[in-house]
C-alpha positions as CSV (number, residue, x, y, z in Angstrom):
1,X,-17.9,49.7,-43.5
2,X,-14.1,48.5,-44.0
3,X,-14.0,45.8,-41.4
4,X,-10.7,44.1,-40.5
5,X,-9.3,41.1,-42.2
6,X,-9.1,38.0,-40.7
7,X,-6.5,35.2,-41.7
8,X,-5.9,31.6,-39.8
9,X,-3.5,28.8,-40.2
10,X,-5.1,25.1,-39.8
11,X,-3.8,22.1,-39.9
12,X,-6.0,19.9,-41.7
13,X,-7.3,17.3,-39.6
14,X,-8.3,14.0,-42.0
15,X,-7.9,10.0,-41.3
16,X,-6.4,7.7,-43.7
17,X,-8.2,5.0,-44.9
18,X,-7.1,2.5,-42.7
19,X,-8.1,5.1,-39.9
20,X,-11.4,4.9,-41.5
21,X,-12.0,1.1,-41.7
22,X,-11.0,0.7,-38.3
23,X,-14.2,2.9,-37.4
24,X,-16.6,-0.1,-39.4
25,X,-18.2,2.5,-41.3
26,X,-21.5,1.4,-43.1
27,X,-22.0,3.9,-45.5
28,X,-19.4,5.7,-47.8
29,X,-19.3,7.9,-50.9
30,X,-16.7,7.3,-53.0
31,X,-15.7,9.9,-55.8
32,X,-13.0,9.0,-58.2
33,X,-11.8,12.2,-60.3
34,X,-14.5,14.2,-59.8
35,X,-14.0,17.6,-61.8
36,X,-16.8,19.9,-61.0
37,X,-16.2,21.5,-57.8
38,X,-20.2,22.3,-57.8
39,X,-21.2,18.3,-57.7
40,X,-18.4,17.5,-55.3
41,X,-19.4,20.2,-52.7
42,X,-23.0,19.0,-53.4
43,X,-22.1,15.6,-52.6
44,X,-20.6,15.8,-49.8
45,X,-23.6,18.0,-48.6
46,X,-25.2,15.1,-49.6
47,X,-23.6,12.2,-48.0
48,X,-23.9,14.8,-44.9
49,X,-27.6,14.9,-45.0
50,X,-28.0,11.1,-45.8
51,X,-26.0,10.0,-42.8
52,X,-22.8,8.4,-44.6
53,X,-19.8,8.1,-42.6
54,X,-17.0,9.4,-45.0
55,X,-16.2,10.9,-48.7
56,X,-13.5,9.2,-50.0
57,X,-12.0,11.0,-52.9
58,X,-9.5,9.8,-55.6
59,X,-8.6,12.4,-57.2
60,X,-10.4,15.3,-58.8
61,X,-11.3,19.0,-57.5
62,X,-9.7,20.1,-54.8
63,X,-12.0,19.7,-52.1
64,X,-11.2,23.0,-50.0
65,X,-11.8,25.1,-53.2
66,X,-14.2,27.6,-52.4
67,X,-16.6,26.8,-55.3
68,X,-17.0,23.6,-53.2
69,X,-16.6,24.5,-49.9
70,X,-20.2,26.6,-50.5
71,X,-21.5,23.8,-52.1
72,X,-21.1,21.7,-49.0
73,X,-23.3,24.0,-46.7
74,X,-21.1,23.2,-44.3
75,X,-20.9,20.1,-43.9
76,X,-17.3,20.0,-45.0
77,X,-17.3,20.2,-41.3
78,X,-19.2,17.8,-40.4
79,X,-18.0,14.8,-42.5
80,X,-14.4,13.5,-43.1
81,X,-13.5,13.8,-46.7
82,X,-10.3,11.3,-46.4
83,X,-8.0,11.4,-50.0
84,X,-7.2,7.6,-51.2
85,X,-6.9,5.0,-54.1
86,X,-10.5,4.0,-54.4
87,X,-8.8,0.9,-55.9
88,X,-7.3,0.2,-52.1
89,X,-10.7,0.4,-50.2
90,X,-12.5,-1.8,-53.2
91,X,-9.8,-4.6,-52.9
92,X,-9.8,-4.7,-49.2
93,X,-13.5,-5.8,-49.0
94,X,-14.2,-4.4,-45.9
95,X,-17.6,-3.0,-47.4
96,X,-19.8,-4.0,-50.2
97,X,-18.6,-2.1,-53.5
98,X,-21.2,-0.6,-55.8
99,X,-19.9,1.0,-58.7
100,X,-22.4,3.2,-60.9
101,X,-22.3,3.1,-64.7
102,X,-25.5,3.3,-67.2
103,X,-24.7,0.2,-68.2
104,X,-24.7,-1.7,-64.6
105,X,-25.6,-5.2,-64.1
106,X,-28.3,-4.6,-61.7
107,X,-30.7,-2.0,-61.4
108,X,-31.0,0.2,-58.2
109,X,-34.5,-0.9,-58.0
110,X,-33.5,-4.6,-58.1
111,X,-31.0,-4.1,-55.5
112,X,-33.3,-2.1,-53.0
113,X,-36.1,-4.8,-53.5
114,X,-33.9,-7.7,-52.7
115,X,-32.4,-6.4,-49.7
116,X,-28.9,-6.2,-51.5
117,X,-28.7,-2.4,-49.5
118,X,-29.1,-3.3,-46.6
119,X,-24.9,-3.9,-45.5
120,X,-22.4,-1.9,-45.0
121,X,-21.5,-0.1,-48.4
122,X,-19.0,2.0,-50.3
123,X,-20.5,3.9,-53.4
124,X,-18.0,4.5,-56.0
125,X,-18.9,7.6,-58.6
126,X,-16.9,8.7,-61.7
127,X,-15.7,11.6,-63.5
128,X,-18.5,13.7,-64.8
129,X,-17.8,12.7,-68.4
130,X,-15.5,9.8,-68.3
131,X,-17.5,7.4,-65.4
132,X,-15.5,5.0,-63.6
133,X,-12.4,3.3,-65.4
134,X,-12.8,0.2,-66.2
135,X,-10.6,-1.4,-63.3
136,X,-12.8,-0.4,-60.9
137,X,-15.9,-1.9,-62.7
138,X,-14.3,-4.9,-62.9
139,X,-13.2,-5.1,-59.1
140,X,-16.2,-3.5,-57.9
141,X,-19.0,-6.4,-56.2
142,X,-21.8,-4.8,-58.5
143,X,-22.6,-2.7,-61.1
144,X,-25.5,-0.4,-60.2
145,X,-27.6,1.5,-63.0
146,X,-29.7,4.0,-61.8
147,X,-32.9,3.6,-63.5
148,X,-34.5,6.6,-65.8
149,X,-37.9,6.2,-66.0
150,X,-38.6,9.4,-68.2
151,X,-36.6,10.2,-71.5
152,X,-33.4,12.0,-69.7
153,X,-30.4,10.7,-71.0
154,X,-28.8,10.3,-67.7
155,X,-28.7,12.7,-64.9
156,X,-25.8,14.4,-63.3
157,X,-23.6,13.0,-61.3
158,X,-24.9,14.6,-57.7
159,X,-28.4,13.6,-58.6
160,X,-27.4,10.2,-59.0
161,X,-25.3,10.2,-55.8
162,X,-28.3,11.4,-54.3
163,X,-30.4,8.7,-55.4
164,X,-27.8,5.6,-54.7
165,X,-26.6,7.0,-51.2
166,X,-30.6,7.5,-49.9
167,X,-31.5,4.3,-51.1
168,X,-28.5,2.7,-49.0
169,X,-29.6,5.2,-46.5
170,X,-33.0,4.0,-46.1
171,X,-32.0,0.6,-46.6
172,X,-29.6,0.3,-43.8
173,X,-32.4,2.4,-41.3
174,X,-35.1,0.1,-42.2
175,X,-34.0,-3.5,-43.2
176,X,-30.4,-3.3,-41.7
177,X,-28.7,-5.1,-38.2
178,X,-30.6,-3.5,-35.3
């Protein structure tokens, strides 16, 4: 009935980017100012389930808020959400950049049917409303549209992280270095 409280002091356990790269990661999600704490929790729940090695986050929600942190399912425990410039990790081309925008160069189709998923790869997602400034389109390797096949507008900004990061997902499993 009136069960006792419990309190705990962590320290937060998270690599730095460089910590990251050293690992050779092949598949990251990479959120730049994300503002709703609903789609971040649900895309790192997502990158959870489709096997990617990190969230990298510039910016945004604070990831330990506990809107997100029930949005992840927890797999805020299970994935390292590491906090840098997603500027720094494009420029270093350690991993192929994709950067979504409606407006992309290439389709997601395109790229799936070519092979172009295949390597190791860091998806970059914008702000909700805003996308992904313009710098990082411009440094990014490609532009990725998501295709929309019905008469949606768009869709949201986890439902597209879904799609890209389970067609990379699939990608890497099936076509990828054994």
């Amino acid at each position: 009935m009136t069960p006792q409280g419990l309190v705990a002091v962590c320290r937060l356990v998270q690599p730095s980017l460089a910590e990251l790269l050293d690992r050779r990661p092949r598949l990251l999600a990479v959120l730049v100012e994300p503002n709703e704490p609903g789609n971040l929790g649900a895309i790192v729940r997502t990158a959870d389930a489709a096997g990617a090695d990190a969230v990298v986050l510039d910016g945004g929600a604070d990831p330990y808020n506990g809107k997100v942190v029930r949005a992840t399912a927890g797999s805020l425990f299970h994935l390292p959400l590491v906090p840098a410039p997603a500027a720094e990790l494009v420029a270093g081309r350690q991993l192929t950049s994709l950067a979504t925008s409606g407006t992309g160069q290439f389709s997601l189709d395109e790229l799936a049917d070519a092979g172009g998923l295949a390597e190791p790869t860091a998806w970059l997602f914008g702000n909700e409303a805003r996308g992904l400034p313009d710098q990082l389109l411009r440094l990014a390797d490609r532009t990725v549209r998501v295709p929309i096949y019905g008469r949606a507008e768009s869709l949201n900004l986890a439902a597209a992280a879904a799609v890209c990061l389970y067609a990379s997902a699939r990608a890497q499993r099936t076509l990828g270095p054994r």
